[in-house]
DOMAR-795422 format. One line per field, with one value per residue: residue number from 1; x, y, z of N, C-alpha, C, CB in turn. Coordinates in Angstrom, 3 decimals. Glycine has a CB too. Layout:
<nodes>
pos (NUM, ...);
nu (X, ...);
nv (Y, ...);
nw (Z, ...);
cau (X, ...);
cav (Y, ...);
caw (Z, ...);
cu (X, ...);
cv (Y, ...);
cw (Z, ...);
cbu (X, ...);
cbv (Y, ...);
cbw (Z, ...);
</nodes>
This chain:
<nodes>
pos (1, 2, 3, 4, 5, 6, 7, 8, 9, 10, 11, 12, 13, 14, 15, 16, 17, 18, 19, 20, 21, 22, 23, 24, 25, 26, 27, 28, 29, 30, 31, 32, 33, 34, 35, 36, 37, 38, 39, 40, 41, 42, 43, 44, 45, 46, 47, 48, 49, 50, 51, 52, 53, 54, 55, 56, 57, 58, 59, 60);
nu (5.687, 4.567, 6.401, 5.225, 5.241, 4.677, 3.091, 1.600, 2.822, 2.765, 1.977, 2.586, 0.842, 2.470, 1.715, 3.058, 3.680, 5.584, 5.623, 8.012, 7.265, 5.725, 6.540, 8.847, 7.672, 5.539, 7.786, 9.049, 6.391, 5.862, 8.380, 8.148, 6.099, 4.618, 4.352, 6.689, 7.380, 6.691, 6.558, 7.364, 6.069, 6.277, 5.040, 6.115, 4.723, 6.318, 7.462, 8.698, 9.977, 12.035, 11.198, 11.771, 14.970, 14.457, 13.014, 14.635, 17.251, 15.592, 15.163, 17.982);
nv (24.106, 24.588, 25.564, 27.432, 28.118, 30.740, 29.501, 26.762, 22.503, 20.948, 17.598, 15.736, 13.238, 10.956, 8.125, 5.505, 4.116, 2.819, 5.230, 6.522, 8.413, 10.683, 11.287, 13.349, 15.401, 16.193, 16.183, 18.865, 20.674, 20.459, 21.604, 24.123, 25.284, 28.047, 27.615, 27.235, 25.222, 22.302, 18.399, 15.754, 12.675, 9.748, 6.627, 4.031, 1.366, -1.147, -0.877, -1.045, 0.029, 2.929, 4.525, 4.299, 5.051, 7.552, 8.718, 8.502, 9.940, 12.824, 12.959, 13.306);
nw (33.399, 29.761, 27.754, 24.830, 20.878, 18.824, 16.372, 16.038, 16.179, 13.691, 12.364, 9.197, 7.994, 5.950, 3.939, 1.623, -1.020, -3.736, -4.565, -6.377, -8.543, -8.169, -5.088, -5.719, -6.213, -4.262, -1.791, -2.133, -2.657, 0.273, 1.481, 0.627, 1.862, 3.947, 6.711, 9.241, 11.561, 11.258, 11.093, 9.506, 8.674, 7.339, 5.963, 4.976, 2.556, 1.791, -0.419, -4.120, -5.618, -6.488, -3.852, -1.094, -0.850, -1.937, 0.368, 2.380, 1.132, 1.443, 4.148, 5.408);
cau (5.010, 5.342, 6.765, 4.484, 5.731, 3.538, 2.816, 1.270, 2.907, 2.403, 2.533, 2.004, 1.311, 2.172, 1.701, 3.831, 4.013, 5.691, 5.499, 8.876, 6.988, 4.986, 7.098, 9.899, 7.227, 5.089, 8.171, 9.105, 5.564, 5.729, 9.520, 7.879, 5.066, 5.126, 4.356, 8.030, 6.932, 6.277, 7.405, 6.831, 6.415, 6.414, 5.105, 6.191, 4.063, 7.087, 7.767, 9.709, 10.799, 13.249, 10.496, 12.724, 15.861, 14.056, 12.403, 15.783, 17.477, 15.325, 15.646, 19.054);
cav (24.922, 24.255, 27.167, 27.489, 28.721, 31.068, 28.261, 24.734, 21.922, 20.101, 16.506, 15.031, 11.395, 10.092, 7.080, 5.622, 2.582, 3.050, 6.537, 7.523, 9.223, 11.595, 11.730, 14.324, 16.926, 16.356, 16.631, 19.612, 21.276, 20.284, 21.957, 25.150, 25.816, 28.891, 27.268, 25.935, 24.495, 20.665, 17.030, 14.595, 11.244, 8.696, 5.283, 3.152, -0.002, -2.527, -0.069, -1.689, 1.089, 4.190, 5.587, 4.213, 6.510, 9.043, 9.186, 8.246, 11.423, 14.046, 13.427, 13.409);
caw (32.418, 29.212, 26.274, 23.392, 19.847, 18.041, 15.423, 16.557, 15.371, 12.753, 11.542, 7.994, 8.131, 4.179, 3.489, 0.667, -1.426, -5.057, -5.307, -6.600, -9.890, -7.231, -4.005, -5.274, -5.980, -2.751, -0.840, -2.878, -1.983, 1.686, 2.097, 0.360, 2.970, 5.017, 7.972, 9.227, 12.780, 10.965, 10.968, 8.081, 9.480, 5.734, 6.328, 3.538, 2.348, 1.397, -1.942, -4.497, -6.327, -5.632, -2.955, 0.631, -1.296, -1.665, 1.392, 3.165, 0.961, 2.328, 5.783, 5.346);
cu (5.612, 5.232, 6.485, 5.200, 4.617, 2.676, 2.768, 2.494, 2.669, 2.732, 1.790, 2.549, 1.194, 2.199, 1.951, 3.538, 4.023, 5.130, 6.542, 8.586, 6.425, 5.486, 8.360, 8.979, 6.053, 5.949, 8.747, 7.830, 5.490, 7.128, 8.837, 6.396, 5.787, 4.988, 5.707, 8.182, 6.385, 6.875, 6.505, 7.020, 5.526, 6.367, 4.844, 5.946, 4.764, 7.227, 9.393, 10.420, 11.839, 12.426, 11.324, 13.828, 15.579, 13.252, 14.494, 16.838, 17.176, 15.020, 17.276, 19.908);
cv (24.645, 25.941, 26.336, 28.487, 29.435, 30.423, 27.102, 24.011, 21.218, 19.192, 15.864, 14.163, 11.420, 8.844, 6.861, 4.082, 2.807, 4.070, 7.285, 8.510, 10.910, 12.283, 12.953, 15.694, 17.150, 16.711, 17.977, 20.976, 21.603, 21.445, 23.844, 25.826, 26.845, 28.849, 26.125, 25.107, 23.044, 19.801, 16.123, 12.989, 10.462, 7.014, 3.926, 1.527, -1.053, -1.882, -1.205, -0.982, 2.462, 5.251, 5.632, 5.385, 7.743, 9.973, 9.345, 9.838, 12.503, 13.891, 13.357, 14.967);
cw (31.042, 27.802, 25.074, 22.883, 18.894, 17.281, 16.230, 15.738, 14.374, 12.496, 10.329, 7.925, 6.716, 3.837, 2.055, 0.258, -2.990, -5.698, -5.911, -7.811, -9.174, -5.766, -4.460, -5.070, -4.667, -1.949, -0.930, -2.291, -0.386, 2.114, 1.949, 1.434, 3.689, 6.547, 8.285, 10.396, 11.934, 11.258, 9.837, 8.647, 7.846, 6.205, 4.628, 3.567, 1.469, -0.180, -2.135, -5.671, -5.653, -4.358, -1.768, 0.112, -1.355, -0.754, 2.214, 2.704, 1.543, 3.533, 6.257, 5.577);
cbu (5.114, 5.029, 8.962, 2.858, 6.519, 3.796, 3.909, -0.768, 3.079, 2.390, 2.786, 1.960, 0.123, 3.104, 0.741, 5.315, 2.747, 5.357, 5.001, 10.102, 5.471, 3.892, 7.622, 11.234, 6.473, 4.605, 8.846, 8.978, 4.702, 5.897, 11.245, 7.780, 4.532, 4.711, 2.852, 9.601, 5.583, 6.146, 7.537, 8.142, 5.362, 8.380, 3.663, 7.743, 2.737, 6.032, 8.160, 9.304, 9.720, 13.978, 8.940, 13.819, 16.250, 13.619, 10.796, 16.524, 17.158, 14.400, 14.843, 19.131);
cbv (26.423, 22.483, 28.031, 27.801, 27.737, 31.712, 28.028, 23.760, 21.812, 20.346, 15.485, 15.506, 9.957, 10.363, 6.683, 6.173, 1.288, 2.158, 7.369, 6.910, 8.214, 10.836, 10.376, 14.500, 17.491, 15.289, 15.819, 18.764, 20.700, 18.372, 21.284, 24.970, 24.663, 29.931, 26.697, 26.558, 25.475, 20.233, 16.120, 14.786, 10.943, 9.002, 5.244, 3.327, 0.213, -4.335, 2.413, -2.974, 1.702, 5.645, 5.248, 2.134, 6.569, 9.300, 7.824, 6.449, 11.728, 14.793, 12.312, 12.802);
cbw (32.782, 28.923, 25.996, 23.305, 19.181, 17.414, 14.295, 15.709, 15.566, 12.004, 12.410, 6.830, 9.092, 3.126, 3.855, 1.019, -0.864, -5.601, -4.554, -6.739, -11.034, -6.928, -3.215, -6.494, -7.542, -2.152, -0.402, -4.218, -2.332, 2.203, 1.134, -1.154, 4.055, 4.743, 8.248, 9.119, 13.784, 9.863, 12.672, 6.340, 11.719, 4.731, 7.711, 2.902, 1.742, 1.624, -1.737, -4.761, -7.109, -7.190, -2.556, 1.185, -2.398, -2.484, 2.156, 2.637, 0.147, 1.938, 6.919, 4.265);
</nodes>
């Protein structure tokens, strides 16, 4: 049997590629949700700017 949590889960797929101008305040929005049952799964398209750091930061 399996134990359910009041709240589903959630996953937000983002797809990324040279967003470090836009990714602090998306992840910023995303942390502020009142739904806290999520996972952020970030699939980054060979970025050649500070986006991998700052993905790599907040799952830190």
């Amino acid at each position: 049997m399996v134990k359910r949590t009041k709240c589903p889960v959630v996953s937000i797929l983002m797809p990324v590629r040279n967003e470090q101008r836009f990714l602090p305040a998306a992840l910023r929005s995303l942390a502020a949700q009142t739904l806290k049952d999520w996972e952020l799964v970030a699939v980054d398209d060979g970025s050649t700017d500070e986006t991998p750091r700052i993905l790599a930061e907040a799952a830190a």
